[in-house]
PyMOL Python script that loads the backbone (N, CA, C, O; Angstrom):
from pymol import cmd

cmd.read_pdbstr("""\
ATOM      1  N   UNK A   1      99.091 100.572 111.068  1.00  0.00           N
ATOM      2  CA  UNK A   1      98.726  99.169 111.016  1.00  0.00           C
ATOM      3  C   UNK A   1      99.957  98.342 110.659  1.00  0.00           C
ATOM      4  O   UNK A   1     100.926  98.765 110.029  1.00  0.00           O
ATOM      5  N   UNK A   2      99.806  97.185 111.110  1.00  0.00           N
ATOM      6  CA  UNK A   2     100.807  95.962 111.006  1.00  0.00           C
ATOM      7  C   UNK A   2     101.586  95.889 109.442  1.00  0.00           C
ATOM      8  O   UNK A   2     100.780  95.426 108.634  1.00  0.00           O
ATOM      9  N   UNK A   3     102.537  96.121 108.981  1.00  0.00           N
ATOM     10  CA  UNK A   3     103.260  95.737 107.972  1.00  0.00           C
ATOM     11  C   UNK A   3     102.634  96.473 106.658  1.00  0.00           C
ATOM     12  O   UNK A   3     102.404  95.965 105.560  1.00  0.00           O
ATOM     13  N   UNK A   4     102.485  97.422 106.961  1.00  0.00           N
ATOM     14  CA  UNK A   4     101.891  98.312 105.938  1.00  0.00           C
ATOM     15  C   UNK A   4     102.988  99.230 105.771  1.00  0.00           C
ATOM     16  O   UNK A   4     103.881  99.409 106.599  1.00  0.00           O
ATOM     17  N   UNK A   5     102.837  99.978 104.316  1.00  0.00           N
ATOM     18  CA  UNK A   5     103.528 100.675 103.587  1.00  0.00           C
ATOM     19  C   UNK A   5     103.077 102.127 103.094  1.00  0.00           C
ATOM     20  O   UNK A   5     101.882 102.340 102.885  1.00  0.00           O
ATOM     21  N   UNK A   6     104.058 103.145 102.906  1.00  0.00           N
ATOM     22  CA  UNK A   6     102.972 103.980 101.877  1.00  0.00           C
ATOM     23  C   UNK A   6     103.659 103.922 100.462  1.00  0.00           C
ATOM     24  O   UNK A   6     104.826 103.725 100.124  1.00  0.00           O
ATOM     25  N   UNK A   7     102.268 104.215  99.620  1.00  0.00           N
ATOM     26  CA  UNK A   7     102.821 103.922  97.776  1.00  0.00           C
ATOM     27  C   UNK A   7     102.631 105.538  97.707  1.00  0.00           C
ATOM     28  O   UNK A   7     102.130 106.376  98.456  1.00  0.00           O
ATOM     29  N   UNK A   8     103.253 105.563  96.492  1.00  0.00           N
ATOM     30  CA  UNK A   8     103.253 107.297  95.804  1.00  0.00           C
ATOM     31  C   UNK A   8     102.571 106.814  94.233  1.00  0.00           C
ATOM     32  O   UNK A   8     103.230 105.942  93.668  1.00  0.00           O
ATOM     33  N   UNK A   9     101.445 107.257  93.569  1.00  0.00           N
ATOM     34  CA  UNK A   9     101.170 107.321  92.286  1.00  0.00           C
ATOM     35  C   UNK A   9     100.143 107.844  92.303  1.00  0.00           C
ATOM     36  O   UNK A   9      99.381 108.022  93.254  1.00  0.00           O
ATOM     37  N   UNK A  10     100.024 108.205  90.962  1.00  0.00           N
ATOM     38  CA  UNK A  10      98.868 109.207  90.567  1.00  0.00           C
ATOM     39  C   UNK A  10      97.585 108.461  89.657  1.00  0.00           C
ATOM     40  O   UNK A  10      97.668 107.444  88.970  1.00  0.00           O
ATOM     41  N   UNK A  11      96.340 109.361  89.911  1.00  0.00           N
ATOM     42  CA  UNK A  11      94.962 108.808  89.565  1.00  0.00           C
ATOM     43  C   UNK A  11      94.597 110.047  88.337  1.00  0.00           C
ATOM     44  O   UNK A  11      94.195 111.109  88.812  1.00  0.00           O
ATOM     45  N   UNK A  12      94.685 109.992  87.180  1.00  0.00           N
ATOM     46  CA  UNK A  12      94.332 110.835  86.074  1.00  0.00           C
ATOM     47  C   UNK A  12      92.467 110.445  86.445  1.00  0.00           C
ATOM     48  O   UNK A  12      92.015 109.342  86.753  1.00  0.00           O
ATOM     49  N   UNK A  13      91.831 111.521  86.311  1.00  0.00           N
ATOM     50  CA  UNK A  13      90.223 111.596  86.512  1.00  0.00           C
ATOM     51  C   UNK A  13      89.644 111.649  85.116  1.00  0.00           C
ATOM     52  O   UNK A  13      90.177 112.538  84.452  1.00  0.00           O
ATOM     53  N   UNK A  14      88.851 111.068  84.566  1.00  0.00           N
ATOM     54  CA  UNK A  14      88.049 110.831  83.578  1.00  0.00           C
ATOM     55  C   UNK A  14      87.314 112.159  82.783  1.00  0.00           C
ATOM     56  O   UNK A  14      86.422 112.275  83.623  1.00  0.00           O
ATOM     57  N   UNK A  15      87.125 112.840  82.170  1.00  0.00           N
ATOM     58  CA  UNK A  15      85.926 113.865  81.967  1.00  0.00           C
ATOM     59  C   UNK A  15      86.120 114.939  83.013  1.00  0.00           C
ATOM     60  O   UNK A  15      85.213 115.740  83.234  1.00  0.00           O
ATOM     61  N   UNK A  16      87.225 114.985  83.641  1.00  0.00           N
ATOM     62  CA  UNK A  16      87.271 116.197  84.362  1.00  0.00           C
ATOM     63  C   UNK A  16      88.495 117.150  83.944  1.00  0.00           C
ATOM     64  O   UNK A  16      89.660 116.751  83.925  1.00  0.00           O
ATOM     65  N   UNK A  17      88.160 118.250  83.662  1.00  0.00           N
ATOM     66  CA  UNK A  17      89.342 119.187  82.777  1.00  0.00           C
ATOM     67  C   UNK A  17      89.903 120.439  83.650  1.00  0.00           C
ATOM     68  O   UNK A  17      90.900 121.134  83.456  1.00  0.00           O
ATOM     69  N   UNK A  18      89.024 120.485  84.573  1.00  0.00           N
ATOM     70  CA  UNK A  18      89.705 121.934  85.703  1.00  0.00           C
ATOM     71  C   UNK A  18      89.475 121.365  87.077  1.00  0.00           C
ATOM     72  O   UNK A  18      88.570 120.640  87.489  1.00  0.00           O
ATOM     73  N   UNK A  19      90.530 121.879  87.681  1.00  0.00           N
ATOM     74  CA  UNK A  19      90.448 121.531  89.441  1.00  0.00           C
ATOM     75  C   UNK A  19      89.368 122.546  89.517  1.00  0.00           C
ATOM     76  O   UNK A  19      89.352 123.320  88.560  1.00  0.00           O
ATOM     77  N   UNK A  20      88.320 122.756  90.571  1.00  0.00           N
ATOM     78  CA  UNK A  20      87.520 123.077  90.953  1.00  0.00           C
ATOM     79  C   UNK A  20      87.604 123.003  92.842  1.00  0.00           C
ATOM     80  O   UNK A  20      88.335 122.070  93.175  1.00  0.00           O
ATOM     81  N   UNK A  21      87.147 123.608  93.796  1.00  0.00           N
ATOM     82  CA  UNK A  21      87.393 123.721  95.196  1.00  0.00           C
ATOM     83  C   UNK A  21      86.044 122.877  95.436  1.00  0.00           C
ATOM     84  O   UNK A  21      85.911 122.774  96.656  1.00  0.00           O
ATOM     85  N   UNK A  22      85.341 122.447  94.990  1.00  0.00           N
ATOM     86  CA  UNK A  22      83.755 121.802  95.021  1.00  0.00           C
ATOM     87  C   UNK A  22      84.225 119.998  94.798  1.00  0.00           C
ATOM     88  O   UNK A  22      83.878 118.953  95.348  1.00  0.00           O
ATOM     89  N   UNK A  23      85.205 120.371  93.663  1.00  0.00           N
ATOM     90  CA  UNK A  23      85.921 118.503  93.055  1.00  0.00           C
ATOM     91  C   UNK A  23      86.864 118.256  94.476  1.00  0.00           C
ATOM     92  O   UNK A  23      86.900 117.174  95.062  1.00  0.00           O
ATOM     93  N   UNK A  24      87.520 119.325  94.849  1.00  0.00           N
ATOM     94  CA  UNK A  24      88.690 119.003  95.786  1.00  0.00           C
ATOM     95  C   UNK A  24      87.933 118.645  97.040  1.00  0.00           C
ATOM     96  O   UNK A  24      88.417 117.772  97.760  1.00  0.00           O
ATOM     97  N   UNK A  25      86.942 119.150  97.338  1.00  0.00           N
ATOM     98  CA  UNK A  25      86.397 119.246  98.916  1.00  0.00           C
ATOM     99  C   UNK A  25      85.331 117.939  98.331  1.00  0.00           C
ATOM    100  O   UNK A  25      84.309 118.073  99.005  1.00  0.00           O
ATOM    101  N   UNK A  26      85.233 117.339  97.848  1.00  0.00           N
ATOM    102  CA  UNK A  26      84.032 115.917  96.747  1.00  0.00           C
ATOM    103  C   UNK A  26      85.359 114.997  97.188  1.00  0.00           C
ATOM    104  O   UNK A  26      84.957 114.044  97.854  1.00  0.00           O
ATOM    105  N   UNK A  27      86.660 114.982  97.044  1.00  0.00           N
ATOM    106  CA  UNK A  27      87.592 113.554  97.061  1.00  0.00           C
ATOM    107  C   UNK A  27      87.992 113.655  98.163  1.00  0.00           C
ATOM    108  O   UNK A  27      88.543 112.599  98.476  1.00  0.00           O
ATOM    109  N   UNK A  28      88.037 114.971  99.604  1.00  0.00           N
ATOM    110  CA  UNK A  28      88.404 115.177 100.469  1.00  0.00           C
ATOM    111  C   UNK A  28      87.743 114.469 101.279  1.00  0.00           C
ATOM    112  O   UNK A  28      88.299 113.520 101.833  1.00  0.00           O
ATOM    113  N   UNK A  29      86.401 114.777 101.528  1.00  0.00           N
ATOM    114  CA  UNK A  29      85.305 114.216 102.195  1.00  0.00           C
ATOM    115  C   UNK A  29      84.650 112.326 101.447  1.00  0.00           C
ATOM    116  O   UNK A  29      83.728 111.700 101.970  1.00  0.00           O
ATOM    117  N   UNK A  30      85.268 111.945 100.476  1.00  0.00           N
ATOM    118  CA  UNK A  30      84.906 110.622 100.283  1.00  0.00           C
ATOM    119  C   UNK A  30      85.913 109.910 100.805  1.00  0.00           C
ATOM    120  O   UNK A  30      85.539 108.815 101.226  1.00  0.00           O
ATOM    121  N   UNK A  31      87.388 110.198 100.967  1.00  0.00           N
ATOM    122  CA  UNK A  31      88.592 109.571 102.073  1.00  0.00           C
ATOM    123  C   UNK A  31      89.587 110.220 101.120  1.00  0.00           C
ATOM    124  O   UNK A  31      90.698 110.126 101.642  1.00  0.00           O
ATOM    125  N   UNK A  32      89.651 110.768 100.077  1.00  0.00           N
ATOM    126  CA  UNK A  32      91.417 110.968  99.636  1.00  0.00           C
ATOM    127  C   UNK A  32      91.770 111.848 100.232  1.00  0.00           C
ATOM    128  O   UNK A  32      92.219 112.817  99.619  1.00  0.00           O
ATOM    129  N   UNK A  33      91.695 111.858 101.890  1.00  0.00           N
ATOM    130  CA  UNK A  33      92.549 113.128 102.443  1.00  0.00           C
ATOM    131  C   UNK A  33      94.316 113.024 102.901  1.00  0.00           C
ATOM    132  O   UNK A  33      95.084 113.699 103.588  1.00  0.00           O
ATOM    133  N   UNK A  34      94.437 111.226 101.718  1.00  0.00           N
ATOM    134  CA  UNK A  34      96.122 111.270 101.525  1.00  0.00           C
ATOM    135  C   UNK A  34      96.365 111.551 100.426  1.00  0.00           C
ATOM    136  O   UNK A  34      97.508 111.241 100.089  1.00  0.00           O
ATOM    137  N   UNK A  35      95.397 112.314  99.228  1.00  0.00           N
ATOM    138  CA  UNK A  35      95.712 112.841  97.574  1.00  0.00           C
ATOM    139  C   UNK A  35      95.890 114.002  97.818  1.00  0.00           C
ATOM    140  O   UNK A  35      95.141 114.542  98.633  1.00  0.00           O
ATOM    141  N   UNK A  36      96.866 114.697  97.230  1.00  0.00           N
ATOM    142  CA  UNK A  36      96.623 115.803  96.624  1.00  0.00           C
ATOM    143  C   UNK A  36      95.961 116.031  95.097  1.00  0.00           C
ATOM    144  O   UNK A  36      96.402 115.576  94.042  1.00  0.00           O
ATOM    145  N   UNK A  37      94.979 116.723  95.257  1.00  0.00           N
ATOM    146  CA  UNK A  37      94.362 117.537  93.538  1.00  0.00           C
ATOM    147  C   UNK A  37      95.246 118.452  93.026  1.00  0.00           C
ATOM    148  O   UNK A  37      95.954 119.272  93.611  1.00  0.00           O
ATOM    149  N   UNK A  38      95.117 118.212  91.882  1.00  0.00           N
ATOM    150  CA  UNK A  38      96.039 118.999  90.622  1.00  0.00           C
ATOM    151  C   UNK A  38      95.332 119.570  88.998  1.00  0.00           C
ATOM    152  O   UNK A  38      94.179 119.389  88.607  1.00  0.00           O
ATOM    153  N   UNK A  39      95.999 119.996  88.572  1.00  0.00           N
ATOM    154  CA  UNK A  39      95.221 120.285  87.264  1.00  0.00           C
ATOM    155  C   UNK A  39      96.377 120.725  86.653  1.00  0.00           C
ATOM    156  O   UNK A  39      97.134 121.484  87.258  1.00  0.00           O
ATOM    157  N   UNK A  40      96.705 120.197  85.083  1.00  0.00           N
ATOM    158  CA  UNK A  40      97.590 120.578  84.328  1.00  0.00           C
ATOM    159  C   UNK A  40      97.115 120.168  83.096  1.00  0.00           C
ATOM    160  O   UNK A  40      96.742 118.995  83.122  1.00  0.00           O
ATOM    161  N   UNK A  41      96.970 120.842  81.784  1.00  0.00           N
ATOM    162  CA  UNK A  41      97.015 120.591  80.596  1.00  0.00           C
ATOM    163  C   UNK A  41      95.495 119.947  80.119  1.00  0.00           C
ATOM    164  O   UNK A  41      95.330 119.049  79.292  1.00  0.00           O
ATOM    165  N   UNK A  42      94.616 120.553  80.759  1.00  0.00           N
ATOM    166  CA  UNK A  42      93.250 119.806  81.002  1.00  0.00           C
ATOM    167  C   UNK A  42      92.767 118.638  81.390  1.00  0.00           C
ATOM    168  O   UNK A  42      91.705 118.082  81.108  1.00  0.00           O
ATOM    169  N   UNK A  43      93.860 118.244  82.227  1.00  0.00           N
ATOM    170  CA  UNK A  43      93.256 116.645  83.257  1.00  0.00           C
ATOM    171  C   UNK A  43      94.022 117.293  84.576  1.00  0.00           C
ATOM    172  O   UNK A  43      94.988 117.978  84.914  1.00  0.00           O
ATOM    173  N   UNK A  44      92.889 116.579  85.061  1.00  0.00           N
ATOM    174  CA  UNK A  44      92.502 116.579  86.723  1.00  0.00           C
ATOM    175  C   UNK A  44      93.723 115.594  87.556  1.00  0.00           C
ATOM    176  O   UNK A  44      94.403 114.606  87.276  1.00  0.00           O
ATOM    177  N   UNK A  45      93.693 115.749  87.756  1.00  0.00           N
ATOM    178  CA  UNK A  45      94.567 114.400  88.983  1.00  0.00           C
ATOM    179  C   UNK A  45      94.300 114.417  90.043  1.00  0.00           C
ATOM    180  O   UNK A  45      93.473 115.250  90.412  1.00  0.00           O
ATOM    181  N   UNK A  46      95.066 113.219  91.286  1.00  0.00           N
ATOM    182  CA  UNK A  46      95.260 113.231  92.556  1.00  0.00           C
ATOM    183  C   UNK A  46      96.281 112.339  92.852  1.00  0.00           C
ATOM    184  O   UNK A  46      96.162 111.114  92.862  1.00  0.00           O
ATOM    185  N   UNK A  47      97.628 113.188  93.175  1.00  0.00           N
ATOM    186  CA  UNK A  47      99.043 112.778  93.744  1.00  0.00           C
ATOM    187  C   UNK A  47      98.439 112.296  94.652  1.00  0.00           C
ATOM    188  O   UNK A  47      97.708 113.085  95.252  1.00  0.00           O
ATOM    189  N   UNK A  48      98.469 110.596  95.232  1.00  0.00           N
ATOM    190  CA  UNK A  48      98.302 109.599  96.436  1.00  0.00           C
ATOM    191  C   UNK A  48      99.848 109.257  96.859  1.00  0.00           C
ATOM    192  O   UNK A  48     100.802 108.838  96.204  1.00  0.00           O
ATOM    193  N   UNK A  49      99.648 109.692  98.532  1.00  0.00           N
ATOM    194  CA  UNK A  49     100.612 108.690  99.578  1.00  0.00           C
ATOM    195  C   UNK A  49      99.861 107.918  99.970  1.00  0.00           C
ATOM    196  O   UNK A  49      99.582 108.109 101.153  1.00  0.00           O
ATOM    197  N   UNK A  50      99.313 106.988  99.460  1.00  0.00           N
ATOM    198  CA  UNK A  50      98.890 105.856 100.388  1.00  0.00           C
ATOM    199  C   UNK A  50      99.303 104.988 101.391  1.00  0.00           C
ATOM    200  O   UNK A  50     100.502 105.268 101.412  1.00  0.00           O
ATOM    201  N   UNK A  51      99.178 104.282 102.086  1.00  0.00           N
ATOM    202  CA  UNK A  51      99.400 103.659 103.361  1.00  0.00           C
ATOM    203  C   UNK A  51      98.700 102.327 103.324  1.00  0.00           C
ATOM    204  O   UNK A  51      97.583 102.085 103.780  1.00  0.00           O
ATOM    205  N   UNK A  52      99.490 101.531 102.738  1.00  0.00           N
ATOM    206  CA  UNK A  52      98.586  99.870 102.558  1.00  0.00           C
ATOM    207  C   UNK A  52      98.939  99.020 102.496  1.00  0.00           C
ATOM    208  O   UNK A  52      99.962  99.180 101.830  1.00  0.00           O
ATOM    209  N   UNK A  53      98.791  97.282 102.913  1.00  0.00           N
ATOM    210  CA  UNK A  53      99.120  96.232 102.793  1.00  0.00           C
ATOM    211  C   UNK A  53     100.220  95.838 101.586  1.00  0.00           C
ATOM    212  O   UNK A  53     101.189  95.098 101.751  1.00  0.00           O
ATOM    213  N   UNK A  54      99.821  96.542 100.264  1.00  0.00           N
ATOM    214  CA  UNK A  54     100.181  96.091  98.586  1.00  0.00           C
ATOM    215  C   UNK A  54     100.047  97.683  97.660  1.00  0.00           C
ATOM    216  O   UNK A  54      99.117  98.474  97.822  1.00  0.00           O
ATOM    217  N   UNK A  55     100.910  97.832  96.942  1.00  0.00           N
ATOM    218  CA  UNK A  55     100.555  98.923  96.162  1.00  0.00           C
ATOM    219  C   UNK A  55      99.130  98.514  95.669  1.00  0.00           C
ATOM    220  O   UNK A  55      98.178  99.229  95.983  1.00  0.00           O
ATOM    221  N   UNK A  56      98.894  97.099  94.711  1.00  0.00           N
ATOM    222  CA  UNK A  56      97.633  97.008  94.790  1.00  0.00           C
ATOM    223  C   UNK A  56      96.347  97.375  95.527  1.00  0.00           C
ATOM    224  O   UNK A  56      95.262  97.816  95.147  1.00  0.00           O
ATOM    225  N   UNK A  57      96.866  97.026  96.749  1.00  0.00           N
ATOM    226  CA  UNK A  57      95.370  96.997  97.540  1.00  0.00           C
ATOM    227  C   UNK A  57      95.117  98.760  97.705  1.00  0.00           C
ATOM    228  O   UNK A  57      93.966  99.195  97.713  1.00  0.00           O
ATOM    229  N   UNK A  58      96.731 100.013  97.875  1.00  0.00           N
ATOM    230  CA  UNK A  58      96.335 101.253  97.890  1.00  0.00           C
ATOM    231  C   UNK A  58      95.659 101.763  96.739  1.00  0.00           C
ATOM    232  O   UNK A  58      94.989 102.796  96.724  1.00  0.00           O
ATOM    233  N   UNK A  59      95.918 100.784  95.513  1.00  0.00           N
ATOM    234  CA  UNK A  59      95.227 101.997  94.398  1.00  0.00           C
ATOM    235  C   UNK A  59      94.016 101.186  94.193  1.00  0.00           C
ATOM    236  O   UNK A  59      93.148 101.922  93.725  1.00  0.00           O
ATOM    237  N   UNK A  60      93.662 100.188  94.318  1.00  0.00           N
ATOM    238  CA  UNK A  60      91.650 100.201  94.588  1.00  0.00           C
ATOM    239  C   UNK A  60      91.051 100.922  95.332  1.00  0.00           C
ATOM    240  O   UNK A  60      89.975 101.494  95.159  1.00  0.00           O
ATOM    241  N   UNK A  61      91.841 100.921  96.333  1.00  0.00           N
ATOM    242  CA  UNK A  61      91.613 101.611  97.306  1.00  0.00           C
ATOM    243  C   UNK A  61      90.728 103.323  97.224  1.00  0.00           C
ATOM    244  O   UNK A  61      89.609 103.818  97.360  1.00  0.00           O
ATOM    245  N   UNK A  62      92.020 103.665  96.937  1.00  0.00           N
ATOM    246  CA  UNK A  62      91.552 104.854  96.086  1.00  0.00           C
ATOM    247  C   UNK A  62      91.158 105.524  94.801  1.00  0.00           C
ATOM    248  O   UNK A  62      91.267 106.690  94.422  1.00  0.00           O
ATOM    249  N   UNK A  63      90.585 104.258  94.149  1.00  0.00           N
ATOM    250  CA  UNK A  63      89.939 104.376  92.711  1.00  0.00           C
ATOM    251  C   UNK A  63      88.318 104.117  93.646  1.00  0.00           C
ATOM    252  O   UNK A  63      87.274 104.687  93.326  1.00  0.00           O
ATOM    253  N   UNK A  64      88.466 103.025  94.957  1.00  0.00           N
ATOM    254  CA  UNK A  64      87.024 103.667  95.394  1.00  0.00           C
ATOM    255  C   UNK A  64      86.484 104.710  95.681  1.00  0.00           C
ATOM    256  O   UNK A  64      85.358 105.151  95.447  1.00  0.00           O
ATOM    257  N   UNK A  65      87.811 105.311  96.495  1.00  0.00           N
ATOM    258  CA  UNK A  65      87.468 106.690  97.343  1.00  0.00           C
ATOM    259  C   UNK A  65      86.744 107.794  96.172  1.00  0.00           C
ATOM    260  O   UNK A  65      85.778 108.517  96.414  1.00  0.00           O
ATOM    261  N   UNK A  66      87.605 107.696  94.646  1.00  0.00           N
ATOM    262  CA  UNK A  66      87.380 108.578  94.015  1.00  0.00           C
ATOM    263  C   UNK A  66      86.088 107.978  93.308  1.00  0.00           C
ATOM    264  O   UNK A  66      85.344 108.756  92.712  1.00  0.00           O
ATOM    265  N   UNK A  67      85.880 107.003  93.340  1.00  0.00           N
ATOM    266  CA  UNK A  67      84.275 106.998  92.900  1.00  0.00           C
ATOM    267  C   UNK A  67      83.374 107.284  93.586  1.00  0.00           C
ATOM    268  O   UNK A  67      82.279 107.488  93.062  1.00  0.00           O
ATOM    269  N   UNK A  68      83.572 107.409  95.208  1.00  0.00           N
ATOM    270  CA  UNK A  68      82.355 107.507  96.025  1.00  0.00           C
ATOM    271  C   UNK A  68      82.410 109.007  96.133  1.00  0.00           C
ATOM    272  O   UNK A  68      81.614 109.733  96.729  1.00  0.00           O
ATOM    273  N   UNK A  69      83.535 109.366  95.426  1.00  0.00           N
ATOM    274  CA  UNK A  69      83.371 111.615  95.123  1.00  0.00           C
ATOM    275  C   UNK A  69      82.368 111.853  93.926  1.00  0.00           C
ATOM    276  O   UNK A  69      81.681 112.866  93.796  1.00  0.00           O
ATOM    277  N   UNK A  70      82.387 110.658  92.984  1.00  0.00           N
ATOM    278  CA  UNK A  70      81.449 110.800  91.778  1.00  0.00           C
ATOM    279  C   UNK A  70      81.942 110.814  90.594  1.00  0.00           C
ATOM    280  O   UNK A  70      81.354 111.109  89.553  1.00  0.00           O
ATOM    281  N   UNK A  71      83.355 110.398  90.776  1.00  0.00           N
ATOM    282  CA  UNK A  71      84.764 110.486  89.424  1.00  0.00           C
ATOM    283  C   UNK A  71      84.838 109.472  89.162  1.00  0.00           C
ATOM    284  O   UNK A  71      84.518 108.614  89.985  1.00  0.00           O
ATOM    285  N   UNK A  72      85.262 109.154  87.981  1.00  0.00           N
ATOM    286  CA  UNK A  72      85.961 108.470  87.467  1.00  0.00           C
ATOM    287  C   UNK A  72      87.223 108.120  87.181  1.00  0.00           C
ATOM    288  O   UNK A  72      87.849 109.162  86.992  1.00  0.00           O
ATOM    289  N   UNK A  73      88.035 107.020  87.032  1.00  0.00           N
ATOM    290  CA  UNK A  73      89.366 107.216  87.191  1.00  0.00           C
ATOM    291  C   UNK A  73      89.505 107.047  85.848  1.00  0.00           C
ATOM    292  O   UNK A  73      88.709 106.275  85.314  1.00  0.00           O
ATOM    293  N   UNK A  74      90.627 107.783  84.926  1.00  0.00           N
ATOM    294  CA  UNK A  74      90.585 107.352  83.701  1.00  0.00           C
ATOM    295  C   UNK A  74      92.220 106.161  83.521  1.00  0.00           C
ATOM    296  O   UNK A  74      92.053 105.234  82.729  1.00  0.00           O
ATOM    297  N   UNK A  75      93.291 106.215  84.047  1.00  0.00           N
ATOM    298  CA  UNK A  75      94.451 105.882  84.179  1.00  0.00           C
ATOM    299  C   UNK A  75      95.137 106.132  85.871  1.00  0.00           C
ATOM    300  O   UNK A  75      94.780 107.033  86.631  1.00  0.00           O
ATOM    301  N   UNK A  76      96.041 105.224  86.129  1.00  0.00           N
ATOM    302  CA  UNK A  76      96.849 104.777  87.090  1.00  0.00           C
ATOM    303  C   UNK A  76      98.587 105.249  86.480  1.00  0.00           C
ATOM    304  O   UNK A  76      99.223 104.698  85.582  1.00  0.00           O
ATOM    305  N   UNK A  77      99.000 106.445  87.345  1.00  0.00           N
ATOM    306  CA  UNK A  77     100.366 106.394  86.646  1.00  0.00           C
ATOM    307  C   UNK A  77     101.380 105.995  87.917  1.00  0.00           C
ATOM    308  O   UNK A  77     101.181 106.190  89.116  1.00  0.00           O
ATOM    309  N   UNK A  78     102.450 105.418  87.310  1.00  0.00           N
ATOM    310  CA  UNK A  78     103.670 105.315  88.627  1.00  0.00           C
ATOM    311  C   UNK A  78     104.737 105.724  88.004  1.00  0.00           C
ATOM    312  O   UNK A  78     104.774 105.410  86.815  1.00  0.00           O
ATOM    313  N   UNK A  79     105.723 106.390  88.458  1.00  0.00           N
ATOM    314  CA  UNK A  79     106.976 106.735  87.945  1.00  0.00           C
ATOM    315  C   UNK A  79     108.097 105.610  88.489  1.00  0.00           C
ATOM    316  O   UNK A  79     109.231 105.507  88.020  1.00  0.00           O
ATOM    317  N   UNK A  80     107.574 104.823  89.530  1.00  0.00           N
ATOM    318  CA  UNK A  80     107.869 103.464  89.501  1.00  0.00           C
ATOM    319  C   UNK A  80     107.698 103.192  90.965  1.00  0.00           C
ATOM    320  O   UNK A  80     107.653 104.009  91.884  1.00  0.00           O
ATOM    321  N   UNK A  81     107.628 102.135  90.997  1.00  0.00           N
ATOM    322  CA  UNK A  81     106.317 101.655  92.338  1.00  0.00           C
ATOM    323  C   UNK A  81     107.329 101.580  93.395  1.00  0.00           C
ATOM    324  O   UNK A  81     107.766 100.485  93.751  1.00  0.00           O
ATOM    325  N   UNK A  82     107.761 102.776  93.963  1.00  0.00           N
ATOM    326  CA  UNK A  82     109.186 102.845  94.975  1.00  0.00           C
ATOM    327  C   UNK A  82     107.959 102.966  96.612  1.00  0.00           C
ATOM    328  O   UNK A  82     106.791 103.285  96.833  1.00  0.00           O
ATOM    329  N   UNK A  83     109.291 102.431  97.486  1.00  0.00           N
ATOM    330  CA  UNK A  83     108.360 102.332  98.482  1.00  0.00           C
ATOM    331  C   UNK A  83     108.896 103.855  99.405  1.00  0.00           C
ATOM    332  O   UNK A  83     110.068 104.232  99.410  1.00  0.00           O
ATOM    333  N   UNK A  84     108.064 104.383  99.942  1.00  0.00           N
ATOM    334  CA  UNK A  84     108.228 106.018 100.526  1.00  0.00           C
ATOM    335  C   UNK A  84     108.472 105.764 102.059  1.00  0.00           C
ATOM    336  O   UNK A  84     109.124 106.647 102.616  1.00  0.00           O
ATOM    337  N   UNK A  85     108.041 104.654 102.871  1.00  0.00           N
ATOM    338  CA  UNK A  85     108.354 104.421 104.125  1.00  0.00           C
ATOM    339  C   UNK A  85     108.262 103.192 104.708  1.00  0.00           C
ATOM    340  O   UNK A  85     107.531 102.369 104.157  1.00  0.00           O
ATOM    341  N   UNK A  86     108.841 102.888 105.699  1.00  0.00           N
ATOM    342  CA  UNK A  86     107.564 100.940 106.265  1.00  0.00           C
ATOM    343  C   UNK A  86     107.152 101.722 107.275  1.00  0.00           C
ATOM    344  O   UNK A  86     106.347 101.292 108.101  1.00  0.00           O
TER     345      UNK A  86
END
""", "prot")
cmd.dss("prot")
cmd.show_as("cartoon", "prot")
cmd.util.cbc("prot")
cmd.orient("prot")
């Protein structure tokens, strides 16, 4: 799409403490099939390349996707809001 970007940052998941293949194939099938799932130190994650108008508009974006899996997002991390491509 027209003048779109992809962002790189991560979605820490709420109440979720182990990756599971049931959680992964739950954010796969609601649209994060640009996250990767992770698990370290008893939180869940999902590394996002998003592809969007605004870093903003990618991480609602995918704070929906991960609610319509049934998660919660607990935190938004960026190691700094660098742009990965135009």
């Amino acid at each position: 799409m027209a003048n779109e970007t992809k962002y790189e940052f991560t979605l820490i998941l709420a109440g979720v403490t182990e990756l599971s293949s049931q959680i992964a194939e739950a954010l796969f099938v609601s649209g994060c099939d640009d996250g990767t799932p992770g698990s370290c130190g008893g939180q869940v994650t999902v590394d996002f390349f998003r592809q969007a108008t605004s870093l903003e508009t990618a991480i609602r974006t995918a704070v929906r996707d991960v609610s319509k899996a049934g998660f919660r997002v607990e935190r938004v991390e960026l190691d700094s809001p660098q742009l990965l491509s135009a």
